[in-house]
PQR file of N, CA, C, O and H, with PARSE charges and radii, in Angstrom:
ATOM      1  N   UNK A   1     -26.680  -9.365  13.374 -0.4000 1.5000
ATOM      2  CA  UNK A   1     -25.677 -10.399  13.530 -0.0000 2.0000
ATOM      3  C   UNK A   1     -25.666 -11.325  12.315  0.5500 1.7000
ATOM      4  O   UNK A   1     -24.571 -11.860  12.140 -0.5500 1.4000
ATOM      5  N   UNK A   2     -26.570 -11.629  11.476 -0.4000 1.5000
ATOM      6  CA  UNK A   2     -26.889 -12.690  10.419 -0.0000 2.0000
ATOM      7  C   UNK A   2     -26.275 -12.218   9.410  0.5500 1.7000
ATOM      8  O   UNK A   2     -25.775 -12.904   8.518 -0.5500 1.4000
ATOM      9  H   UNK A   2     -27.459 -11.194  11.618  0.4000 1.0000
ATOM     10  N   UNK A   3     -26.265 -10.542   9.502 -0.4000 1.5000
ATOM     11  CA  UNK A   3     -25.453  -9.482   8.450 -0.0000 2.0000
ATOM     12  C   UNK A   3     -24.114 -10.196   8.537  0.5500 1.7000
ATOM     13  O   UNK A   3     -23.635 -11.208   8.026 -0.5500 1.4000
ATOM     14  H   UNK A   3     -26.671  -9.985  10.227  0.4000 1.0000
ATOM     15  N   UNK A   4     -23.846  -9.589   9.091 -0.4000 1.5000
ATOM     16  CA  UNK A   4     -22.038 -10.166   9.804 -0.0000 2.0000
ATOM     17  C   UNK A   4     -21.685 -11.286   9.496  0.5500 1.7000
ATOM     18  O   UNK A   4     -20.540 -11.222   9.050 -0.5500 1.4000
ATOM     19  H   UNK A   4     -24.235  -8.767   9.506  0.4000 1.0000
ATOM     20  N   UNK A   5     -22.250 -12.773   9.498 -0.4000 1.5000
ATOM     21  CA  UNK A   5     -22.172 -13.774   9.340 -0.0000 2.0000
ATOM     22  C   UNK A   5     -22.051 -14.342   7.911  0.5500 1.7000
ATOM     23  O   UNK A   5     -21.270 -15.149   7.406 -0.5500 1.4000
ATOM     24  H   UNK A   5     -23.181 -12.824   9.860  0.4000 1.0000
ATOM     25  N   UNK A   6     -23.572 -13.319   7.221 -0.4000 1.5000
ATOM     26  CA  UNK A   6     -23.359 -13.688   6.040 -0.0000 2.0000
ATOM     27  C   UNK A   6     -21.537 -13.067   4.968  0.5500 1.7000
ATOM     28  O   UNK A   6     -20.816 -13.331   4.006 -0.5500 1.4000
ATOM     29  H   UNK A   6     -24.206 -12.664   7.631  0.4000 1.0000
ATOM     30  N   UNK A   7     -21.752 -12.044   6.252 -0.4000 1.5000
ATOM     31  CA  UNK A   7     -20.767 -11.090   5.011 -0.0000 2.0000
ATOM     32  C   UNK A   7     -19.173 -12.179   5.181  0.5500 1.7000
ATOM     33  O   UNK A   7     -18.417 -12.523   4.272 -0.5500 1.4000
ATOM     34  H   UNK A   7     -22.338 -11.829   7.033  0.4000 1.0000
ATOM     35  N   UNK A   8     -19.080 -12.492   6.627 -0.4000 1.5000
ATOM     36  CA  UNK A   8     -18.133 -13.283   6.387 -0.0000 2.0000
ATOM     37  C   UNK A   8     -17.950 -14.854   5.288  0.5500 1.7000
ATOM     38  O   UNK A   8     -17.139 -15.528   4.654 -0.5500 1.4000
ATOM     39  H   UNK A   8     -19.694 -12.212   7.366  0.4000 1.0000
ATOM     40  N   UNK A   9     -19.177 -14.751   5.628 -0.4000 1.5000
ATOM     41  CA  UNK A   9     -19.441 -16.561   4.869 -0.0000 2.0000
ATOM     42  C   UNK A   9     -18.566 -15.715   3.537  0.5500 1.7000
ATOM     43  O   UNK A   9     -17.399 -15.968   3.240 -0.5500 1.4000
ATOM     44  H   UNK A   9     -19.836 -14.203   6.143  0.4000 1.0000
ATOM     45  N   UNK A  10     -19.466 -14.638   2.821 -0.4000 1.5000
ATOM     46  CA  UNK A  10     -19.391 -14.487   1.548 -0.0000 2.0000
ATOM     47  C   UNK A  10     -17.613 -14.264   1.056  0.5500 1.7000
ATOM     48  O   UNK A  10     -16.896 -14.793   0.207 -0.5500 1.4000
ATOM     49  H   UNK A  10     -20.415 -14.432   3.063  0.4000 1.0000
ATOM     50  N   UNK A  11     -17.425 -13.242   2.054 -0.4000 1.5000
ATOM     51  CA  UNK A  11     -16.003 -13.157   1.918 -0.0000 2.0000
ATOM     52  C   UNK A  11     -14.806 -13.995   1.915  0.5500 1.7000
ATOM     53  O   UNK A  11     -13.723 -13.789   1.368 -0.5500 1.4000
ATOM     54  H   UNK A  11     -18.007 -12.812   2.744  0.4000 1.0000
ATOM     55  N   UNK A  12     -15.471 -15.643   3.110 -0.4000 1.5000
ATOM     56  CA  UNK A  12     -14.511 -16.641   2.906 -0.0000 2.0000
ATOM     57  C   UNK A  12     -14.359 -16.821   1.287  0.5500 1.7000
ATOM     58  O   UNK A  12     -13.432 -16.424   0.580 -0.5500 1.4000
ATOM     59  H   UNK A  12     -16.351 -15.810   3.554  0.4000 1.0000
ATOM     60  N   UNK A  13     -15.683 -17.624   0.855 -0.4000 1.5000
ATOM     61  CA  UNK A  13     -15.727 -18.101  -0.196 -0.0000 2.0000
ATOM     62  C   UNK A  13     -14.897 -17.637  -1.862  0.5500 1.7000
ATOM     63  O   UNK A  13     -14.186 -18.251  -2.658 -0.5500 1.4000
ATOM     64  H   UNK A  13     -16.436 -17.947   1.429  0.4000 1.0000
ATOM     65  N   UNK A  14     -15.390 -16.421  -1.800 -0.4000 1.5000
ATOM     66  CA  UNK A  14     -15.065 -15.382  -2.625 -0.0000 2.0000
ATOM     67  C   UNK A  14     -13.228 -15.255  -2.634  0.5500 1.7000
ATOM     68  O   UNK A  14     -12.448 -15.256  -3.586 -0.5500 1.4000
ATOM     69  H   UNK A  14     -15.967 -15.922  -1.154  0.4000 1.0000
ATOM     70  N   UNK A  15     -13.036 -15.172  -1.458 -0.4000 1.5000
ATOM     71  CA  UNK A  15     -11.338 -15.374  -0.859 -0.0000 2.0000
ATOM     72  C   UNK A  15     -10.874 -17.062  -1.386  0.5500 1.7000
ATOM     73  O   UNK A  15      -9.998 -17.058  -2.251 -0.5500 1.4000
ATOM     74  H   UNK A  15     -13.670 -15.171  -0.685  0.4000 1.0000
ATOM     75  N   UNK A  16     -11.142 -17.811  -1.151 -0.4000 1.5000
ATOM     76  CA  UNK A  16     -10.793 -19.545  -1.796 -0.0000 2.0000
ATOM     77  C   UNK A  16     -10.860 -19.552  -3.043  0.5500 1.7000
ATOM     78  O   UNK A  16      -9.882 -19.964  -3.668 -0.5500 1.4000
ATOM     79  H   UNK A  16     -11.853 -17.814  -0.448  0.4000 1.0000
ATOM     80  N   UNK A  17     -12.120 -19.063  -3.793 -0.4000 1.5000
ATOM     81  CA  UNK A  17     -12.256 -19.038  -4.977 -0.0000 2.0000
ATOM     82  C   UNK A  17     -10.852 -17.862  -5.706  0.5500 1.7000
ATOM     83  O   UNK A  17     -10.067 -18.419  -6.473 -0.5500 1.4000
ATOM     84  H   UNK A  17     -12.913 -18.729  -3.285  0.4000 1.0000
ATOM     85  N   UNK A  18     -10.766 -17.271  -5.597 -0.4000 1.5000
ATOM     86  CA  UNK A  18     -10.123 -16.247  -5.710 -0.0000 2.0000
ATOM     87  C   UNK A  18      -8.598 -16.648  -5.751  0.5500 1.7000
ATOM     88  O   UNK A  18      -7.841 -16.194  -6.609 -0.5500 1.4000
ATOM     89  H   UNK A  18     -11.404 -16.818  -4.974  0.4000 1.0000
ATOM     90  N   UNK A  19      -8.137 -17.651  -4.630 -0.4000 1.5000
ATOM     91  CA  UNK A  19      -7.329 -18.194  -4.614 -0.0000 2.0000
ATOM     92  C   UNK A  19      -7.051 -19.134  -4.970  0.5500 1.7000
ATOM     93  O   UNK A  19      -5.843 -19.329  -5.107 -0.5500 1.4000
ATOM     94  H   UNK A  19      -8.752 -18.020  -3.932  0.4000 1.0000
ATOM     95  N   UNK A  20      -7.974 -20.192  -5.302 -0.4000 1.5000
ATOM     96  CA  UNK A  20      -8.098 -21.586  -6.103 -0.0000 2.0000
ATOM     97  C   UNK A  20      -7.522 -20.932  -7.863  0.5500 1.7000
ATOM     98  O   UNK A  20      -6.802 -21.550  -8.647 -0.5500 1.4000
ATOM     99  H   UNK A  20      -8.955 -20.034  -5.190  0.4000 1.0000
ATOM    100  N   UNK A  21      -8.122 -19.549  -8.065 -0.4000 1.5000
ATOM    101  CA  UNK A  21      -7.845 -19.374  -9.757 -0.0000 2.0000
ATOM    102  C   UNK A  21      -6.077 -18.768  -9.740  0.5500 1.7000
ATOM    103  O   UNK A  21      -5.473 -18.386 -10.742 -0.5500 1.4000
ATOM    104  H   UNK A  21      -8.707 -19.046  -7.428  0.4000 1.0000
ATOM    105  N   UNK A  22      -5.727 -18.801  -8.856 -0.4000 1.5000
ATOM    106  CA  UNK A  22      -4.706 -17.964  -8.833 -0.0000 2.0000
ATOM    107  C   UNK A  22      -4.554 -16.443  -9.023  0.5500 1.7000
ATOM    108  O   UNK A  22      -3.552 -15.959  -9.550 -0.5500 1.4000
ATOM    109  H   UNK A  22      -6.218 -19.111  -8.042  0.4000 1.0000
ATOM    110  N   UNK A  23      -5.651 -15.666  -8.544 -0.4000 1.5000
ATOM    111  CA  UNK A  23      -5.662 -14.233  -8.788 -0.0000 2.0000
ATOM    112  C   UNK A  23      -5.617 -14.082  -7.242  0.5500 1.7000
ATOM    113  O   UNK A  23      -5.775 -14.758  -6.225 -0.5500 1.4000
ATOM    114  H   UNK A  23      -6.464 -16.059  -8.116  0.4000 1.0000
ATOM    115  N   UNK A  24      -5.141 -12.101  -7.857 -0.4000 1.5000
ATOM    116  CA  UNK A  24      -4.866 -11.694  -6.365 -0.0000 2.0000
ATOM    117  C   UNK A  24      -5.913 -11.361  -6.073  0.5500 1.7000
ATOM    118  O   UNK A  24      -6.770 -11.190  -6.940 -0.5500 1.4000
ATOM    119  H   UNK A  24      -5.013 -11.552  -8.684  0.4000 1.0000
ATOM    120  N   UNK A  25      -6.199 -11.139  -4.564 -0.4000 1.5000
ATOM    121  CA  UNK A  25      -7.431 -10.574  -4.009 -0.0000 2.0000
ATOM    122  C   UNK A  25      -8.267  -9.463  -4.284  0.5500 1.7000
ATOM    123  O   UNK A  25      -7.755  -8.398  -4.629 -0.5500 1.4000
ATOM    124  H   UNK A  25      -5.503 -11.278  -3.859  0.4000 1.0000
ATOM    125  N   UNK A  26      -9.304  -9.568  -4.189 -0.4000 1.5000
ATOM    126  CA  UNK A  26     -10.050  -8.344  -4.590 -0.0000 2.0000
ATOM    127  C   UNK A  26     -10.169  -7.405  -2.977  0.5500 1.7000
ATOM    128  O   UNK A  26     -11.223  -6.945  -2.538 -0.5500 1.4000
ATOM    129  H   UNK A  26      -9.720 -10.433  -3.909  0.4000 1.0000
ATOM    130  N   UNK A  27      -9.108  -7.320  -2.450 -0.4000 1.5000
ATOM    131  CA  UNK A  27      -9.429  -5.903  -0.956 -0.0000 2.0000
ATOM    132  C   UNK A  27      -8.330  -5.532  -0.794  0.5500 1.7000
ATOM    133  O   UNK A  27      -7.314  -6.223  -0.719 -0.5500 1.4000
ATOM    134  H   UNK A  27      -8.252  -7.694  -2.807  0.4000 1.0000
ATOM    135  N   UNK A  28      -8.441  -4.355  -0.724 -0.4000 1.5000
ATOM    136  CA  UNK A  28      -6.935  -3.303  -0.193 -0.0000 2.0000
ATOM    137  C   UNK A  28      -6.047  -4.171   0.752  0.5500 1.7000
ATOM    138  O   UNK A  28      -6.351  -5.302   1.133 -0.5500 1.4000
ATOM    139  H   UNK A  28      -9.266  -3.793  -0.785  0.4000 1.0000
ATOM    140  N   UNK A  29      -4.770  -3.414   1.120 -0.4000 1.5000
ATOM    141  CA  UNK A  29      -4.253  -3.575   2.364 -0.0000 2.0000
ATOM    142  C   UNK A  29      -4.876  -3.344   3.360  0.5500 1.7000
ATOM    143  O   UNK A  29      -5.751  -2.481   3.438 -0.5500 1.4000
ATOM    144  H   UNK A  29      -4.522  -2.496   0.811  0.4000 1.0000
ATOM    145  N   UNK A  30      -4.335  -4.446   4.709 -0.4000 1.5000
ATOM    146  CA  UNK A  30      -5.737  -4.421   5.786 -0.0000 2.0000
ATOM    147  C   UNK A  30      -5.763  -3.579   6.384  0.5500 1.7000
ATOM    148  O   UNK A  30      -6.951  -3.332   6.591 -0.5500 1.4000
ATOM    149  H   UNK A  30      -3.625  -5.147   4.646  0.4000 1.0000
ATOM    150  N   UNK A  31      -4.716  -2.389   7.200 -0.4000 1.5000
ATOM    151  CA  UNK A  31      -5.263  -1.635   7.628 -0.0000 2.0000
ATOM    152  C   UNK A  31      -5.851  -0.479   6.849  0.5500 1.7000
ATOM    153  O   UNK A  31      -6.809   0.096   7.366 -0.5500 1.4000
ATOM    154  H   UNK A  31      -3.751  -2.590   7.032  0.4000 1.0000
ATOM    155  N   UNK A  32      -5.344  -0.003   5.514 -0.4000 1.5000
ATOM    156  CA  UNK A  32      -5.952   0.976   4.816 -0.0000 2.0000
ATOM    157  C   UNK A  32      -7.216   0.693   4.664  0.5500 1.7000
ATOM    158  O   UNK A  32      -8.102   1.438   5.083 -0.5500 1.4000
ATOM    159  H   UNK A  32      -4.565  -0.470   5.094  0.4000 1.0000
ATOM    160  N   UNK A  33      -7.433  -0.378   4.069 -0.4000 1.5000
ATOM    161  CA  UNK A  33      -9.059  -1.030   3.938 -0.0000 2.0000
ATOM    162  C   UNK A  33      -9.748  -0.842   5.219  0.5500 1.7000
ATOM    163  O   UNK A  33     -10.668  -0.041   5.390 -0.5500 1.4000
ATOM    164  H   UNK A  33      -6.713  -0.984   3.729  0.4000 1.0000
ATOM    165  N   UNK A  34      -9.322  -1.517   5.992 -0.4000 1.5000
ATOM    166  CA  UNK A  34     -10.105  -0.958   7.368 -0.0000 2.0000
ATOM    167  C   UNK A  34     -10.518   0.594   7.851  0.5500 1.7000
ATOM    168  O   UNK A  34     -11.620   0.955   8.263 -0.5500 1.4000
ATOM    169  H   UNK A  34      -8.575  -2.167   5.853  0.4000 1.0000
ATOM    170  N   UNK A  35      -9.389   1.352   7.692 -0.4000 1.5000
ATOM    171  CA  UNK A  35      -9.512   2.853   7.552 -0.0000 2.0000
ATOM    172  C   UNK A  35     -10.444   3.371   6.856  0.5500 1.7000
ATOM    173  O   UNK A  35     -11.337   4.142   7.207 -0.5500 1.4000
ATOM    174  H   UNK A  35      -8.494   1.059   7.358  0.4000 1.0000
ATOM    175  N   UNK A  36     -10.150   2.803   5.574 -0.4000 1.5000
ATOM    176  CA  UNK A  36     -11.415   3.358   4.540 -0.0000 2.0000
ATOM    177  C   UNK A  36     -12.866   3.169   5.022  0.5500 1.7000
ATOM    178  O   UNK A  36     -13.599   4.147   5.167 -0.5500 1.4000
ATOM    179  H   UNK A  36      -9.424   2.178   5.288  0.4000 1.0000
ATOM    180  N   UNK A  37     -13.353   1.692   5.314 -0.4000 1.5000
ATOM    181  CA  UNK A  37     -14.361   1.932   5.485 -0.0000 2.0000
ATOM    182  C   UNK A  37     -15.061   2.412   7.373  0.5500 1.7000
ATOM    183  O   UNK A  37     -16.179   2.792   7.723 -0.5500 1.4000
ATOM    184  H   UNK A  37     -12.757   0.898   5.196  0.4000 1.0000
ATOM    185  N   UNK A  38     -13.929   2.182   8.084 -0.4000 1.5000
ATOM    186  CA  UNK A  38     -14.313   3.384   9.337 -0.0000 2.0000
ATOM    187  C   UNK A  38     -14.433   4.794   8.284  0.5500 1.7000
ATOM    188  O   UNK A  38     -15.620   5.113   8.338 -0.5500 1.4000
ATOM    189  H   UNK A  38     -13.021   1.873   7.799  0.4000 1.0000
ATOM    190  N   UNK A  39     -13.940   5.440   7.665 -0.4000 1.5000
ATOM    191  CA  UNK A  39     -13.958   6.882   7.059 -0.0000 2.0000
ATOM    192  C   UNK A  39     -15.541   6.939   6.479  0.5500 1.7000
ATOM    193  O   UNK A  39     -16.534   7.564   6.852 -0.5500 1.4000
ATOM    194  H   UNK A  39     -12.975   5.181   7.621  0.4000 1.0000
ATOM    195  N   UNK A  40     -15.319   6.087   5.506 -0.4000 1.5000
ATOM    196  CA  UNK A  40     -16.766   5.811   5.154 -0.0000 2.0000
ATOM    197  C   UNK A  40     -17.937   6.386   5.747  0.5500 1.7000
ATOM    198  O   UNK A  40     -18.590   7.426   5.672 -0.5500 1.4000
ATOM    199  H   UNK A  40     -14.513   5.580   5.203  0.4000 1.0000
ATOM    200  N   UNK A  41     -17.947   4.458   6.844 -0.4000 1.5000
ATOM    201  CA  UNK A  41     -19.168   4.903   8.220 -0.0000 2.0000
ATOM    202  C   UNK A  41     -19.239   6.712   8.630  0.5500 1.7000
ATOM    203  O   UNK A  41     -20.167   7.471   8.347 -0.5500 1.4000
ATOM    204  H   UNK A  41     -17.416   3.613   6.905  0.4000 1.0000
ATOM    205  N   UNK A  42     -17.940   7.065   9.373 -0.4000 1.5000
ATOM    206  CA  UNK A  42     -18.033   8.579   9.979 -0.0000 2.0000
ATOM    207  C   UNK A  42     -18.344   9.246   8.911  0.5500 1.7000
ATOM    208  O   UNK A  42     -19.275   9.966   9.272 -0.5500 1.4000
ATOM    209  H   UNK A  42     -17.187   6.449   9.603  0.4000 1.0000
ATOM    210  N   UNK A  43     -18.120   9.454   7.762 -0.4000 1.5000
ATOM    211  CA  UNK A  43     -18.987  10.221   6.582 -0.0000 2.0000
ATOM    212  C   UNK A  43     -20.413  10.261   6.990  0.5500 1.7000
ATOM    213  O   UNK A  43     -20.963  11.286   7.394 -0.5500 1.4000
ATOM    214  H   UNK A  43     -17.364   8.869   7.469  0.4000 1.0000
ATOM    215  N   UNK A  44     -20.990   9.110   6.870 -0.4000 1.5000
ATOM    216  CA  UNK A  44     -22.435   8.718   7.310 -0.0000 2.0000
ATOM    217  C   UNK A  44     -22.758   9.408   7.705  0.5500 1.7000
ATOM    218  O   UNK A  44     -23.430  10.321   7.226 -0.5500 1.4000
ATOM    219  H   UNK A  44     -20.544   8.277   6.542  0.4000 1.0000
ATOM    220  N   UNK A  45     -22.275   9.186   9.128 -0.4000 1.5000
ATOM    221  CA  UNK A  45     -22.841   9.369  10.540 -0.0000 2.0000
ATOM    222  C   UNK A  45     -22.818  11.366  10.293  0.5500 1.7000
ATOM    223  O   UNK A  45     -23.757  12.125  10.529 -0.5500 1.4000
ATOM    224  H   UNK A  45     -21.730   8.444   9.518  0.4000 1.0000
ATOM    225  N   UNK A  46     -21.744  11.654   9.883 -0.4000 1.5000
ATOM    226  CA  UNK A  46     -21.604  12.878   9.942 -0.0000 2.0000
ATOM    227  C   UNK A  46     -22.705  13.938   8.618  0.5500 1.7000
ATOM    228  O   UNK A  46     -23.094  15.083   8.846 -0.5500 1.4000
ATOM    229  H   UNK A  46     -20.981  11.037   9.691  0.4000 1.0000
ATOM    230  N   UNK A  47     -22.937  13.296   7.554 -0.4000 1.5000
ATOM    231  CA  UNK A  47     -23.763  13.462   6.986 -0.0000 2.0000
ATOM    232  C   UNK A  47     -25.581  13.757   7.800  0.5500 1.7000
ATOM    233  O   UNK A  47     -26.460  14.608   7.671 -0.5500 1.4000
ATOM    234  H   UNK A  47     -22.621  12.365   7.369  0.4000 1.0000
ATOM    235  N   UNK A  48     -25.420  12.700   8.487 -0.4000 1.5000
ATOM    236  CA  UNK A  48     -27.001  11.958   9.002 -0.0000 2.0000
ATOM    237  C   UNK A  48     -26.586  13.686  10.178  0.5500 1.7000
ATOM    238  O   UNK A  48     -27.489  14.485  10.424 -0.5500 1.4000
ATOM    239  H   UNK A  48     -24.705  12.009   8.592  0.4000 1.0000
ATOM    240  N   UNK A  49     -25.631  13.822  10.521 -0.4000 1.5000
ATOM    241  CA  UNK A  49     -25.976  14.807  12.063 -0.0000 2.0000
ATOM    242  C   UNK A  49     -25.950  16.075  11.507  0.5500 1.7000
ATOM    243  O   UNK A  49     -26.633  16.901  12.113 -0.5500 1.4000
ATOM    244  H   UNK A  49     -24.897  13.173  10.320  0.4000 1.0000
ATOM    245  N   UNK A  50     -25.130  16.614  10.150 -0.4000 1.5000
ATOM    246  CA  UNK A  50     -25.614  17.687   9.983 -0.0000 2.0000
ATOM    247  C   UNK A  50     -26.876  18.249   9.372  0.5500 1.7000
ATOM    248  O   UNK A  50     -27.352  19.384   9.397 -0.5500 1.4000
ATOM    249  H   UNK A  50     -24.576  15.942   9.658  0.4000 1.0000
ATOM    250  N   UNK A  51     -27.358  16.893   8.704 -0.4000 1.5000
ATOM    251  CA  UNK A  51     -28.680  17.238   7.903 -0.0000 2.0000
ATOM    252  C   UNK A  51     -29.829  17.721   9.099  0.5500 1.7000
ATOM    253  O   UNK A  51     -30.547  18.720   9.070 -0.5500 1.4000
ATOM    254  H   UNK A  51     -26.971  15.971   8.684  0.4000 1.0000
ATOM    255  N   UNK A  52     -29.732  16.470  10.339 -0.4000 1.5000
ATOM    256  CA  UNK A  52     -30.661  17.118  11.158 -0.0000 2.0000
ATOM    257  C   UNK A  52     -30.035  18.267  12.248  0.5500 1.7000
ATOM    258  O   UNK A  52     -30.917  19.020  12.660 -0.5500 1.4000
ATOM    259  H   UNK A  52     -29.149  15.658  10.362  0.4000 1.0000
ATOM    260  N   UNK A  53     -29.115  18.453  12.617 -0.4000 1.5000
ATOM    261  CA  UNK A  53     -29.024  19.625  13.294 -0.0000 2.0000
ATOM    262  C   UNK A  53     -29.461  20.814  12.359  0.5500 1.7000
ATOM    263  O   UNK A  53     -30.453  21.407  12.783 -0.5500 1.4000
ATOM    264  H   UNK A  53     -28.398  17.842  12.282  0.4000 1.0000
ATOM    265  N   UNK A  54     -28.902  21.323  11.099 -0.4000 1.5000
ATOM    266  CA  UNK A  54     -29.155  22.735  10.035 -0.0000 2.0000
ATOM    267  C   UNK A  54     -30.535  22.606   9.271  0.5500 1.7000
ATOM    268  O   UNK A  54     -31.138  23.647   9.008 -0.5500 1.4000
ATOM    269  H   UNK A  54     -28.097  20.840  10.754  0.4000 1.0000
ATOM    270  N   UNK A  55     -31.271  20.914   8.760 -0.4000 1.5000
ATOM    271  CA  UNK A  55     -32.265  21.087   7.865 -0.0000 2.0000
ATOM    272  C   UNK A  55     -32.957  20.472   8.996  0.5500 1.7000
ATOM    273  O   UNK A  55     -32.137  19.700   9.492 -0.5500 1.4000
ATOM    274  H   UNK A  55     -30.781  20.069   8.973  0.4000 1.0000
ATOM    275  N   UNK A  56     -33.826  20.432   9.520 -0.4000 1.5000
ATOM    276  CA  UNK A  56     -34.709  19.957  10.415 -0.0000 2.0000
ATOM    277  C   UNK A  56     -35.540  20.945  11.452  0.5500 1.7000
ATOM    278  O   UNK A  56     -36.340  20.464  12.254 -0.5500 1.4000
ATOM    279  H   UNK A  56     -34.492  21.059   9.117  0.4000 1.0000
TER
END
């Protein structure tokens, strides 16, 4: 949970600053961005299940 918290803190900040200089944001569109990193995670996960189902 402290993860989460921090990541938001960081992301406010980073987001104000970002916007205080007048540049555009540093993150995709929200749902693609969101997509991406669900794709991501299931990479993982799918990585982590075939290693132990075939090498284990």
């Amino acid at each position: 949970m402290t993860e989460i918290a921090l990541a938001v803190v960081s992301g406010l900040i980073v987001g104000i600053i970002f916007s205080a200089v007048k540049l555009p944001l540093p993150a995709p569109p929200v749902l693609p961005g969101i997509m991406g990193i669900v794709g991501v995670y299931l990479g993982g996960v799918a990585y982590t299940s075939i290693i132990e189902k075939f090498f284990s």
